[in-house]
C-alpha positions as CSV (number, residue, x, y, z in Angstrom):
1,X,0.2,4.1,-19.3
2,X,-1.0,2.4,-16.2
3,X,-3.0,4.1,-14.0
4,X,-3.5,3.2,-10.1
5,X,-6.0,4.8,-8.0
6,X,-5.8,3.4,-4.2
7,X,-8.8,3.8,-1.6
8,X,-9.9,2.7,1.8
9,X,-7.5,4.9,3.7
10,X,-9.7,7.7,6.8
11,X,-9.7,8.7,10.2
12,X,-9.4,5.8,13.0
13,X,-7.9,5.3,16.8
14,X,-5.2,3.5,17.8
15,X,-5.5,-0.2,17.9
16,X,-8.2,-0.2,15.1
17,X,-7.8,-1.5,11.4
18,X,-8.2,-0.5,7.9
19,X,-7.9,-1.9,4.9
20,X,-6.3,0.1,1.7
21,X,-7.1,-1.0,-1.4
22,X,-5.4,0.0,-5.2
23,X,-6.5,-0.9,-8.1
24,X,-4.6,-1.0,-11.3
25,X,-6.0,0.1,-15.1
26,X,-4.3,-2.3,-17.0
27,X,-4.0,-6.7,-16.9
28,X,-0.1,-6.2,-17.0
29,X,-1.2,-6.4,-13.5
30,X,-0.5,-9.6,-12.9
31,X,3.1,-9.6,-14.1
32,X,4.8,-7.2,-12.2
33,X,5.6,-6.6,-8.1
34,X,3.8,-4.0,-6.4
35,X,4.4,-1.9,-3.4
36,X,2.9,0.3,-0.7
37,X,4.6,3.0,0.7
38,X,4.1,5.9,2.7
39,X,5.2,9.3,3.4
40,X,4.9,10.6,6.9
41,X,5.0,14.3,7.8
42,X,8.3,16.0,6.8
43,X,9.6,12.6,5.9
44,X,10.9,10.9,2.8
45,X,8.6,8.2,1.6
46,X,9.4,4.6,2.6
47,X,8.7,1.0,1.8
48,X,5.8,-0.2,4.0
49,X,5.3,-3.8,1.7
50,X,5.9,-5.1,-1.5
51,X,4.6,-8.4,-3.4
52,X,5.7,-10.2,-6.4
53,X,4.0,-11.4,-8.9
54,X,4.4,-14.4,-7.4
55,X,3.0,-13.3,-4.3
56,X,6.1,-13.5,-2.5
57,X,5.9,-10.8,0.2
58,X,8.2,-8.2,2.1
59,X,7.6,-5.8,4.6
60,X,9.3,-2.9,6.8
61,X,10.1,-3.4,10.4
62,X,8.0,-1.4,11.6
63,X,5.0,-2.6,10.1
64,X,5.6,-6.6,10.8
65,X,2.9,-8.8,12.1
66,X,0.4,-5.8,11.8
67,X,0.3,-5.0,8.3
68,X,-0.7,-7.7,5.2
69,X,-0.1,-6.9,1.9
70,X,-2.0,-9.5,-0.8
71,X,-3.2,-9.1,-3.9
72,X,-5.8,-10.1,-6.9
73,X,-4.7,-10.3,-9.9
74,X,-8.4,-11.4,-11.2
75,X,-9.1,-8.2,-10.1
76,X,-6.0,-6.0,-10.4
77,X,-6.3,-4.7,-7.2
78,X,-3.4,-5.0,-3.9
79,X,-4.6,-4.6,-0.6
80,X,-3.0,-3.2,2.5
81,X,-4.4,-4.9,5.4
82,X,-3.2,-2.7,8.4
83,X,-4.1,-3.7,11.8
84,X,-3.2,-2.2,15.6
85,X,-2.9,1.0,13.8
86,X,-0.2,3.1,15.9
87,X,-0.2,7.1,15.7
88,X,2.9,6.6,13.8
89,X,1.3,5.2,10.9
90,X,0.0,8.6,10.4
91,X,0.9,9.2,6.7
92,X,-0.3,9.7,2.7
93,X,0.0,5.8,1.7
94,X,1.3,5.3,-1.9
95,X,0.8,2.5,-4.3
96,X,3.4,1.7,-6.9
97,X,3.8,-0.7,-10.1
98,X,7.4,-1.9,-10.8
99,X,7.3,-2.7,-14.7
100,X,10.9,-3.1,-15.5
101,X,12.5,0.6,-15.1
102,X,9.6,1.8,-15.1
103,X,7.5,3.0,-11.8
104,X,3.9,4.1,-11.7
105,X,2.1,5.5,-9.1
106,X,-1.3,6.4,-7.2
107,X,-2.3,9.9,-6.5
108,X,-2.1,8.5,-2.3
109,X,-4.5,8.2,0.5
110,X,-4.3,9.4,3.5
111,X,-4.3,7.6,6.7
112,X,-4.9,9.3,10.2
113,X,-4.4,7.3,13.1
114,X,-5.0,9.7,16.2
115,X,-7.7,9.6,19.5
């Protein structure tokens, strides 16, 4: 069982930055693409970014040339680097683990972008 437990997410205005971290139990780590997602008020949740292994990287739309997904696999953490934060960005953020059909999750932290 892998357990992911994400931080970093609070209360901040528009145009400023945060930085989410999540951090994974388990070395598998390393092997397997991970994701952030979110899930906005009375929405669905949604792909924000994803990253290989390999450290390839993907990202919604919305979020391009804000947000920077990375990770460590040293440390087993993936970071969300979210930048020019918009009102819109208001939402619980989610990390994932894909390991084969397998998906685990974070419990979510949520991010409040509001003056």
């Amino acid at each position: 069982q892998v357990q992911l437990v994400e931080s970093g997410g609070g209360l901040v205005q528009p145009g400023e930055s945060l930085r989410l971290s999540c951090a994974a139990s388990q070395s598998i780590f390393s092997f397997y693409p991970m994701g952030w997602y979110r899930q906005r008020p009375g929405a669905q949740r949604e792909l924000v970014a994803r990253i290989t292994s390999q450290g390839m990287t993907t990202y919604d739309d919305s979020v391009k040339g804000r947000f920077t997904i990375s990770r460590d696999n040293a440390k087993y953490t993936v970071y969300l680097q979210m930048n020019s934060l918009k009102p819109e960005d208001t939402a619980v953020y989610y990390c994932n683990l894909e390991r084969g059909p397998i998906t685990y999750w974070g419990q979510g932290t949520q991010v409040t972008v509001s003056s």
